[in-house]
N, C-alpha and C positions, 0 to 999 in steps of 0.2 A: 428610572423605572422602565425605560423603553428594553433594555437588556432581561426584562424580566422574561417576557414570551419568549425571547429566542433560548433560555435557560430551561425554561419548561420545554420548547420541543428539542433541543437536546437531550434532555433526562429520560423523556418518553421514548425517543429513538433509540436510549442507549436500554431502555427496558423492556421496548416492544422488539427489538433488532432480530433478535432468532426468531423471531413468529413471519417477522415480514422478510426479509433480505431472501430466503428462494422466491418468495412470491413475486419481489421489486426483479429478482436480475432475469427472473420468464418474464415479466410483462412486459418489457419494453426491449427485448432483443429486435432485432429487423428480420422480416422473412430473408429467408434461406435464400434466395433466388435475387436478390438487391448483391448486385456487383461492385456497391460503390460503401461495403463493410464487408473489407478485406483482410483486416487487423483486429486487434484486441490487445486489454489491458485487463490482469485478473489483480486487483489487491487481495494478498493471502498472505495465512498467517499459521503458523504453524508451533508447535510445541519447541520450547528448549529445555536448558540445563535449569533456565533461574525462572523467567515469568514467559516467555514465549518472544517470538519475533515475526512482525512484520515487515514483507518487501514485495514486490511486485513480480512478474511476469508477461512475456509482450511478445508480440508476435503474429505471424499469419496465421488465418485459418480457412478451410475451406467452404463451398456451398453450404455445406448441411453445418457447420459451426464448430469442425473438429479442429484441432490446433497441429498445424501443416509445420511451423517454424516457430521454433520458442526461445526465450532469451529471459534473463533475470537479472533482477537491479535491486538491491537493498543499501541500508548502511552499515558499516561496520567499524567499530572501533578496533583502532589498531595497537602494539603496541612495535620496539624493534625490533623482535624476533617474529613478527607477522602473526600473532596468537592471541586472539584479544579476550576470553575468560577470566582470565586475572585481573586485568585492567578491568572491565567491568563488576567484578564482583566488588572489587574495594577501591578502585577509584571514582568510579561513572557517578557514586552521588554527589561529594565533595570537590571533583575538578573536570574538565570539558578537556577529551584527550584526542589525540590527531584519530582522524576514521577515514574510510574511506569508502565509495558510493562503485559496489561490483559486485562480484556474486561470491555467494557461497555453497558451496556442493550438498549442506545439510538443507538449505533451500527446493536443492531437485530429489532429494531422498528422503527428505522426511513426512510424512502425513500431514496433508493440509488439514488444518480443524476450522477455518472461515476462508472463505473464497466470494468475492463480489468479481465480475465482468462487465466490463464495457467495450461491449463495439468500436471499432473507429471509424473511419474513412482513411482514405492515404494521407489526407490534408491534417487529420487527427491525430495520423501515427507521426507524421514528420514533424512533426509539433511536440509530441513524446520525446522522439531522439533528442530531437534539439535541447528540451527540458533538461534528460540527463545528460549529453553532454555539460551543457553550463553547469548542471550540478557538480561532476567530475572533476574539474578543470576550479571548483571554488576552493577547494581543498577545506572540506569541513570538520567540524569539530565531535566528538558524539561526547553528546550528556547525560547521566540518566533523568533528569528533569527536564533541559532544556531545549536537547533538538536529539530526539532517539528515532529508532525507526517509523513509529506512527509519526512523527514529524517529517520523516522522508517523503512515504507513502501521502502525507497531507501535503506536502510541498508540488507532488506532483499530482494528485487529483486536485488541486488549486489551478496550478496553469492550465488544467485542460476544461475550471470552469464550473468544477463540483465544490460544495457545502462539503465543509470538514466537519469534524464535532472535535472536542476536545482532544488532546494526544497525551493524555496523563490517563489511560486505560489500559488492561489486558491485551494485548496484540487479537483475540480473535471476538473480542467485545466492541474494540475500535473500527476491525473489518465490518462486522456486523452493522457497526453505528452508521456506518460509511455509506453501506447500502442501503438502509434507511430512509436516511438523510437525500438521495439522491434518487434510487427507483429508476433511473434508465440510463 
């Protein structure tokens, strides 16, 4: 029974999530003028071909909180001709196929539909890197049940200490839960 609260505020987070997630990522940003959040981490989510996909963003920003240097990190399934569509349409439910943790150009072009933020520190962000390096270097699997993007994005808002909510959701339902779930 102890699992029951933590399911209800789950459910709540994932139904109140667009009411709160602008209000969670202004409340708890650091003033402008703190020199010691100099980095940033956006979990975003964006529109695809099938149900959407979430991956990250990371990087410097300035005083006032504009993004000075930016980098992207998601998952993706691969197959040998380096085009993973196919493989995910009719493999991803039934088998766990090689992927790999890099970017993809539809990530920098396509319209964000959820965006959470977190500040860092440098001590935050070198803790990032490090993150996805070790992720890069595990040579992972992508499933569409087992370990997809919102299990990326949750693997690395994990090491840096944040409450996930489940990763069996909509890529900008999961963003949204995300911030919820967390608020600074």
């Amino acid at each position: 029974m102890r699992a029951a609260p933590r399911l209800i505020a789950v459910l709540l987070a994932l139904l109140l999530a667009p009411a709160l997630a602008p209000q969670a990522a202004a409340q708890h940003a650091p003033r402008a003028e703190t020199r010691d959040w100099d980095y940033f981490v956006d979990f975003r989510a964006r529109f695809s071909s099938r149900i959407g996909h979430t991956f990250i963003a990371y990087g410097r920003i300035d005083r006032r909180g504009r993004i000075v240097e930016e980098r992207y990190a998601g998952l993706y399934p691969k197959d040998k001709y380096g085009h993973f569509l196919a493989i995910a349409a009719f493999a991803g439910p039934a088998y766990a196929v090689p992927a790999y943790i890099g970017t993809d150009k539809n990530d920098r072009d396509e319209p964000v539909v959820a965006n959470y933020r977190r500040r860092l520190s440098a001590a935050g962000f070198a803790r990032l890197q490090s993150t996805l390096r070790r992720m890069q270097t595990a040579q992972p699997r992508w499933h569409l049940f087992f370990y997809n993007c919102n299990d990326f994005a949750a693997q690395v808002a994990q090491a840096m200490g944040m409450v996930t909510p489940p990763s069996l959701a909509p890529p900008p339902l999961y963003v949204n839960a995300l911030a919820a779930l967390n608020g600074k």
